[in-house]
N, C-alpha and C positions, 0 to 999 in steps of 0.2 A: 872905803868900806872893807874891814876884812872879811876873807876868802873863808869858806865851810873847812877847807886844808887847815887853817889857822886854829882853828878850835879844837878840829880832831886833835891837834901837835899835842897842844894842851892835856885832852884827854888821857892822849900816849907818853906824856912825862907822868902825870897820876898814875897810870897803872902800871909803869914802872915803877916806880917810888911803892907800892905795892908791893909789885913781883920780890923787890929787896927784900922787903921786910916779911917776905915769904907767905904773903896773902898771894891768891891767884891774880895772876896782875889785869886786872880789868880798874879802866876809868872813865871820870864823865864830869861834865862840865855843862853848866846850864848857862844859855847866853841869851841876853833881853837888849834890845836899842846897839847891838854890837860891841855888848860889853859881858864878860864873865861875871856873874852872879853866884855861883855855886860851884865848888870843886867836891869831887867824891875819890875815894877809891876803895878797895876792899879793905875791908878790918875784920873779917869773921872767925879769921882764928885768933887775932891779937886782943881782941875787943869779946872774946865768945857770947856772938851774935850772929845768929842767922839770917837776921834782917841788916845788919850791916855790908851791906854790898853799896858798889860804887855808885849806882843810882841813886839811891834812897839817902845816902852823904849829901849826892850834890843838890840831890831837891830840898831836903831840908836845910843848907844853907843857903838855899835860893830864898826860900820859901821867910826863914830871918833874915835874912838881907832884905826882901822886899815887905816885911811884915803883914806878908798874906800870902794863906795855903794855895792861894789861885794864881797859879803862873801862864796866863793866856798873854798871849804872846812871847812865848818863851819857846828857844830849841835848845832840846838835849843832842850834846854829843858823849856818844859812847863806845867806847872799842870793841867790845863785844854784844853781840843780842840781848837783850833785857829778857831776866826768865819771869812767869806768870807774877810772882810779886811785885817786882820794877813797875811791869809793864803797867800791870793795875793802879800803881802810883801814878804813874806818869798821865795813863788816864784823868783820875782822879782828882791831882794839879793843873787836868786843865792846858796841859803844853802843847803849840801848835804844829814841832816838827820834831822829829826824830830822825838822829845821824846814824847809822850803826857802820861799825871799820868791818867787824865778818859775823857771819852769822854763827849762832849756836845749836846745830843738829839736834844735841839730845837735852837741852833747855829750853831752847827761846819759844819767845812768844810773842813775836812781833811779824816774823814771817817763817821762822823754819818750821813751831809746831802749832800756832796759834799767831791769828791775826789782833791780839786783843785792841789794838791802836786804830784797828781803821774798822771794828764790828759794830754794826749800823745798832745794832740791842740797846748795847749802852751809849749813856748820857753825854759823852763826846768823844770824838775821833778825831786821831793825828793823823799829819804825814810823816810818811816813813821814806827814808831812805837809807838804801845798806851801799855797803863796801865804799866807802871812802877810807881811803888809803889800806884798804884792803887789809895790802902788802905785808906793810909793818904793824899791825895790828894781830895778825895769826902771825907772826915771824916772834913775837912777843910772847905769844902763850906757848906756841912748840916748844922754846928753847927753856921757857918757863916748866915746862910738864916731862921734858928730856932732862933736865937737870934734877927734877923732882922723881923721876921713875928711876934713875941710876943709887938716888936716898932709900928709904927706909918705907917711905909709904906711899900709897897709890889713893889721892882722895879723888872724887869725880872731878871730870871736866868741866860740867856746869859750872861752879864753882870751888 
């Protein structure tokens, strides 16, 4: 069986392959039966789409790969906090656990500014877990946002 480490890897090669291509490097990877199902990473400047974030990739090629919007038994791994859009996805599909590498202060929505994943209102609730591999996961957006802040422009940290 592989390790929850294994998936994040995964996630943290996506949102590098991101960061290159000068998206803010967040990724996510949706995993069913211990197998990768969905790859996402940012596209929102390449693709100009505000709904192209690294969640919303990998649920919709989860979501074709298993040809159905209902990914119950599914964990998302993701390197950063899912902000209110993700999060309402993720809901939405139905996914039983959530990995997050670090949290996002002035986005997220999963534990830093909204619980939407475990809020007893709506029609189903995950598990959450944050900081796996923490480490490399913020070691990725710093160096991402120092490199970016020495450029030309200053877009938010959210994304």
């Amino acid at each position: 069986m592989k390790m929850p480490e294994t998936f994040m890897r995964e996630a943290l090669k996506e949102a590098a392959a991101a960061g290159r291509a000068g998206e803010v490097p967040v990724g996510a990877v949706v995993v069913r039966g211990g197998e990768i199902i969905g790859r996402g990473r940012n596209r929102t400047e390449s693709g100009k789409d505000p709904t192209a974030h690294a969640e919303m990739e990998a649920v919709r090629a989860a979501a074709r790969a298993v040809g159905d919007w209902r990914l119950s038994g599914c964990s998302v791994y993701v390197t950063a906090e899912p902000c209110a859009m993700c999060a309402g996805a993720l809901v939405l599909a139905r996914i039983d656990r959530l990995y997050v590498g670090t949290e996002n202060p002035k986005a997220g929505a999963c534990v830093s500014l909204y619980r939407l994943l475990q809020d007893e209102r709506l029609n189903h609730q995950a598990e959450v877990e944050t900081g796996l591999l923490r480490e490399e996961c913020e070691a990725l957006m710093k160096s991402f946002f120092e490199k970016l802040r020495g450029g030309r422009r200053q877009p938010q940290e959210g994304r």
